[in-house]
C-alpha positions in Angstrom: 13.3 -4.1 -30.8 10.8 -5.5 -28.2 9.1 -2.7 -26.4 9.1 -3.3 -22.6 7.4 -2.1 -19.6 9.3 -2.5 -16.4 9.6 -1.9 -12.4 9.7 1.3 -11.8 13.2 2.0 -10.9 13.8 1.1 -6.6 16.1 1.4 -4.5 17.1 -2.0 -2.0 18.7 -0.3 1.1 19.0 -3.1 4.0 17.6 -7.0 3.8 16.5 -8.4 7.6 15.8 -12.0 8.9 13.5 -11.2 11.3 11.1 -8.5 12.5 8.0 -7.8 14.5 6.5 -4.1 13.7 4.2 -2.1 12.3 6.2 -0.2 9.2 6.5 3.6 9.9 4.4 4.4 6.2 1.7 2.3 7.5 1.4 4.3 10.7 1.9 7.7 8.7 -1.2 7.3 7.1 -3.1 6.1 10.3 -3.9 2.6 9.1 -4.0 1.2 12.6 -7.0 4.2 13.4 -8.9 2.6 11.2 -8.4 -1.5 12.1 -11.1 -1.4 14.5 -13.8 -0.7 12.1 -12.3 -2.3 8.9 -8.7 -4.2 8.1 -10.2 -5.0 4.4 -11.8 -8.4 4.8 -14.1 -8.7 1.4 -12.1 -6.7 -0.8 -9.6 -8.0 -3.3 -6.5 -6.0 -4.4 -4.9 -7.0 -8.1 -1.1 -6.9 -7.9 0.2 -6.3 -10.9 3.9 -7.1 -10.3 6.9 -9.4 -10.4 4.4 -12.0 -9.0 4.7 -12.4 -5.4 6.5 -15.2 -2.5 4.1 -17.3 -2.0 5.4 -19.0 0.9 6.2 -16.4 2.9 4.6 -16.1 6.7 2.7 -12.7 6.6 1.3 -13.2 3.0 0.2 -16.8 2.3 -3.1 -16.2 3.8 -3.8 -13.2 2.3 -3.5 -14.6 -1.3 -6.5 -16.1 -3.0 -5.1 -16.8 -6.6 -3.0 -15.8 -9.0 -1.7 -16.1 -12.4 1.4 -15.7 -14.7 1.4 -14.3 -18.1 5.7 -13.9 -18.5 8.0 -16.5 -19.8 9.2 -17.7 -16.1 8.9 -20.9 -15.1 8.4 -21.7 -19.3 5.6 -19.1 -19.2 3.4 -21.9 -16.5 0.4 -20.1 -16.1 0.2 -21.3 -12.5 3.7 -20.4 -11.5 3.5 -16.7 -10.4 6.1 -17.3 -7.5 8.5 -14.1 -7.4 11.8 -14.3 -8.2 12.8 -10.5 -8.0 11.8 -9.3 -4.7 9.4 -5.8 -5.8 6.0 -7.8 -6.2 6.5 -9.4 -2.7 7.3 -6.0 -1.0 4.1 -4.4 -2.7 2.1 -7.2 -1.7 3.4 -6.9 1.8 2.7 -3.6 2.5 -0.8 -3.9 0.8 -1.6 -6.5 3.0 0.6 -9.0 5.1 -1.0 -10.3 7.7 -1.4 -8.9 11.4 0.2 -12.0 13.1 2.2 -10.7 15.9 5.3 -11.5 14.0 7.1 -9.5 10.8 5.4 -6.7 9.2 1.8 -5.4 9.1 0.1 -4.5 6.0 -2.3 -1.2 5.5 -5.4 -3.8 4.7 -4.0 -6.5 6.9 -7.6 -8.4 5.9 -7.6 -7.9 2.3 -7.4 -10.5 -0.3 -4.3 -10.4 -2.5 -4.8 -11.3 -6.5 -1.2 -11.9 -8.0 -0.6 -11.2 -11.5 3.1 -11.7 -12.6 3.4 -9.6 -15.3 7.3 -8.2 -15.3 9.9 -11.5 -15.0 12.6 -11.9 -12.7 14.4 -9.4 -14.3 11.5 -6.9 -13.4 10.9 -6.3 -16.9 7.4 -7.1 -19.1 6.2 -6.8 -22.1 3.2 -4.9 -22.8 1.2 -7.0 -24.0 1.5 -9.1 -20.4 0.1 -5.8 -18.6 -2.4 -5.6 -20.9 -3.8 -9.2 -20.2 -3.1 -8.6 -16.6 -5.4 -6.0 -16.5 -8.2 -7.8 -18.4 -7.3 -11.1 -15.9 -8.4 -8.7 -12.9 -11.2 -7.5 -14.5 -12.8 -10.9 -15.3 -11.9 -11.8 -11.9 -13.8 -8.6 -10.3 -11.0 -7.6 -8.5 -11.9 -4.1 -6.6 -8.4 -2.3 -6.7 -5.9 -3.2 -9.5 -2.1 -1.7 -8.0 0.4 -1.2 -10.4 4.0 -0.3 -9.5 5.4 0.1 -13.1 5.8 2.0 -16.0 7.7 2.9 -19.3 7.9 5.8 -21.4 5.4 4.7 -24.3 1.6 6.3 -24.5 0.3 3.0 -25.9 -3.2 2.7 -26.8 -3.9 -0.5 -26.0 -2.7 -0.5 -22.8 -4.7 3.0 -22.0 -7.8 1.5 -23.4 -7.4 -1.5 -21.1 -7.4 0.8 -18.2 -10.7 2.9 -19.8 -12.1 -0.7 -19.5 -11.0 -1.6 -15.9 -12.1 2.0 -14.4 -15.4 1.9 -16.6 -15.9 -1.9 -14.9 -15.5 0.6 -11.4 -12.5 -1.2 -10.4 -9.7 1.5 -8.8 -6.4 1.6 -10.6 -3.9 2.7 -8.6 -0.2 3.5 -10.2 2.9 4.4 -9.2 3.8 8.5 -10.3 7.6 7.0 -11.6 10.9 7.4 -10.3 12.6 9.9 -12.8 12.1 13.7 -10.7 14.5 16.2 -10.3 13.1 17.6 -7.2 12.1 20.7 -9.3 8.0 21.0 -9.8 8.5 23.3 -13.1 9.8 20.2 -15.6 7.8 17.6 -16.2 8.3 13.9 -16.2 6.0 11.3 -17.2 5.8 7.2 -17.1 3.1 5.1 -18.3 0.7 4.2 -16.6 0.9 6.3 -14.2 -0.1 10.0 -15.8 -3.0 8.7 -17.5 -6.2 10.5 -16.2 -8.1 7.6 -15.4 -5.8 6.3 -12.7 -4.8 7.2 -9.5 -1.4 8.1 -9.7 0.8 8.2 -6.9 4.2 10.0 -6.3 6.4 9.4 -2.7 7.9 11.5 0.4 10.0 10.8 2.9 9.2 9.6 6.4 9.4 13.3 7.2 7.2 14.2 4.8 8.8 15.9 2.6 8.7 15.8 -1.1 10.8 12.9 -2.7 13.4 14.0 -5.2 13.1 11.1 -7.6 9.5 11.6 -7.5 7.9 12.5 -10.9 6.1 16.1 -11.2 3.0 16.5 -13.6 -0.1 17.9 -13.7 -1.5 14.0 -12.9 -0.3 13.0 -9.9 -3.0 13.2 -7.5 -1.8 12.4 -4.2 1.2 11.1 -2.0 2.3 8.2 0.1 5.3 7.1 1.7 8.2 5.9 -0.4 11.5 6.0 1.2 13.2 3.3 3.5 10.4 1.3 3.7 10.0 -1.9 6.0 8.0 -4.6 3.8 8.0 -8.4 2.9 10.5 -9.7 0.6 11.9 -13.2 -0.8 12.4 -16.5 1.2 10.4 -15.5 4.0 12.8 -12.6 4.6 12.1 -8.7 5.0 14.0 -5.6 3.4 13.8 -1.6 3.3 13.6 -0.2 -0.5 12.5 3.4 -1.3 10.4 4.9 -4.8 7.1 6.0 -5.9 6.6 1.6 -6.2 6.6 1.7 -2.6 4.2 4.7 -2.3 1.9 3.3 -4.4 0.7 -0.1 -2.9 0.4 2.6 0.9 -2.5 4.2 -1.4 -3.8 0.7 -2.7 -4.3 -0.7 1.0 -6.1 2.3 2.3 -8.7 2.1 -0.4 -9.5 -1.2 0.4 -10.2 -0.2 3.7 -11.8 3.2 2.4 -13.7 1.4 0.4 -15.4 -1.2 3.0 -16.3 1.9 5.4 -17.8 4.3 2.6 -19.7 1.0 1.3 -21.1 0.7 4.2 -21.6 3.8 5.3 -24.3 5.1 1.9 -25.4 1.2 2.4 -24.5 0.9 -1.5 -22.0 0.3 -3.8 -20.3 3.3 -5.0 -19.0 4.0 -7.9 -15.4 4.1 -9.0 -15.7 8.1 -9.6 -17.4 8.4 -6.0 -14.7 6.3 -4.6 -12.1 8.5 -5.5 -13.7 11.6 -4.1 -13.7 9.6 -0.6 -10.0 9.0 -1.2 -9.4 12.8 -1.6 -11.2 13.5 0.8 -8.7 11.5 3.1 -5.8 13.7 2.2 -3.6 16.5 3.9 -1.6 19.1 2.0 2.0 18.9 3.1 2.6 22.4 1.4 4.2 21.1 -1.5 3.8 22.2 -5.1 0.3 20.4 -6.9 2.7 18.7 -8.9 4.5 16.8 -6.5 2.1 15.9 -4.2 -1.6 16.5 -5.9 -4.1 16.8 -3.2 -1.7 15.6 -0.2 -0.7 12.3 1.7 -3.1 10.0 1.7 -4.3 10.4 5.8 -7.0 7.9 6.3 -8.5 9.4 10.0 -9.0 12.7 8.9 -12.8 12.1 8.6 -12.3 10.7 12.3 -10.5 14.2 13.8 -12.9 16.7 11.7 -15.8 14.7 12.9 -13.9 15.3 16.5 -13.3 19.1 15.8 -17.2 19.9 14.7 -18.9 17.5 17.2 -21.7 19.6 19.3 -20.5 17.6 22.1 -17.3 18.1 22.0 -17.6 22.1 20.6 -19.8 22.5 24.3 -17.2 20.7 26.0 -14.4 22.7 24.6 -16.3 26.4 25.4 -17.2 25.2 29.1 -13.5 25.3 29.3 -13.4 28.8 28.0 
């Protein structure tokens, strides 16, 4: 039997027409605080997915190439159109454009890389994922976003991903979608609980702890994952909720991370030193280590301590005393 990597598992709760907002996750983690001095222009985001619809409105400017390595379309390497719906929901919370029409992505600037590498039935083999991976590598991408996973520890696979983090690229993966709620069990999903990814389990819009989100000792942060408001097929939009949709909230805020800390030491960082700046933009919600790792990802924290320890405004504050 074939061993296959798929989705990880989602839930499709309403499919709309038409909309014009920013999603709720995208303003949990103060995305739009952060749009004045970076929306993600110059940064490139892999989407390792179902592939992505190409067409639609808020992403067909963001996307700068793309490939397919499953058997749709006969296996055309040019074809990566999606036919399932998750790639095209990732993508448009990563990055659909600000337009003043649909939705608004977390890097509304960023460049988009689509990778098909699960079919229309959301399911991929692993070598597929493992040439995806390479495919972003030769291609430079900066973040490589994963919303998938199976239960096999394959070396191959994990060895790609050695390659892609020593290359600095961030890879950002989705926790998985098989929790009981209950932080003393376990449950892992490759990808996701390797070391050398970022791996990333979901709340609510209330922030609490998701129940289908997986617990381990890996998981190293949070993001929104339930009823959100993306992109999805024929130009269309839709709600779905899991740790898929948590993951690509995390991907878009390092690309804008990224841009301001690059900036900001006037260098390059490294892929390690990138990370720290990530945690460093987190909140503890109070939840066990293993459900949410260091917090939700809360990208104007820096901006509020800076606030909270500024001579200015500490003088300000005790003339009021």
């Amino acid at each position: 039997m074939e061993r296959q990597v798929h989705v990880i598992p989602f839930q499709v709760l309403e499919k709309i027409e038409q909309v014009n907002e920013i999603p709720t996750g995208v303003e949990m983690i103060q995305a739009p605080k952060i749009w004045d001095q970076t929306k993600g222009k110059g940064i490139t985001v892999a989407i390792l997915d179902t592939g992505c619809d190409i067409t639609h409105p808020d992403l067909k400017e963001r996307i700068v190439g793309g490939i397919n390595f499953t058997n749709d379309d006969g296996g055309k390497t040019d074809a990566y159109m999606d036919y399932n719906g998750h790639g095209t929901h990732v993508a448009g919370t990563i990055a659909a454009t600000k337009n003043n029409n649909g939705v608004v992505g977390v890097a509304p600037e960023a460049n988009l890389l689509i990778i098909k590498v699960l079919d229309k039935r959301g399911s991929g083999q692993y070598d597929w994922i493992i040439n995806g991976i390479n495919y972003a590598v030769e291609q430079k991408a900066d973040i490589i976003s994963m919303s998938l996973g199976g239960p096999e520890n394959l070396p191959a696979l994990h060895e790609a991903i050695q390659k892609a983090v020593a290359a600095n690229i961030l890879v950002i993966c989705a926790a998985g979608n098989e929790g009981d709620g209950v932080d003393s069990t376990d449950e892992f999903d490759y990808p996701g609980c390797y070391n050398e990814v970022i791996s990333v389990g979901a709340i609510d819009l209330e922030r609490h702890s998701s129940n289908f989100s997986n617990s381990n000792n890996e998981v190293d942060l949070v993001g929104p994952g339930e009823k959100i408001l993306s992109t999805y097929l024929n130009g269309t939009y839709a709600t779905l909720s899991g740790t898929s949709m948590a993951t690509p909230h995390v991907a878009g805020a390092m690309a804008l991370i990224k841009v301001l800390v690059n900036a900001s030491f006037e260098r390059n960082l490294t892929e390690r030193e990138l990370y720290a700046q990530l945690i460093k933009r987190t909140v503890p919600l109070g939840n066990s280590p293993k459900l949410e790792g260091n917090g939700l990802v809360y990208l104007s924290v820096m901006d509020e301590l800076f606030e909270v320890f500024n001579p200015k405004f500490v003088a300000k504050l005790l003339s009021h005393l």
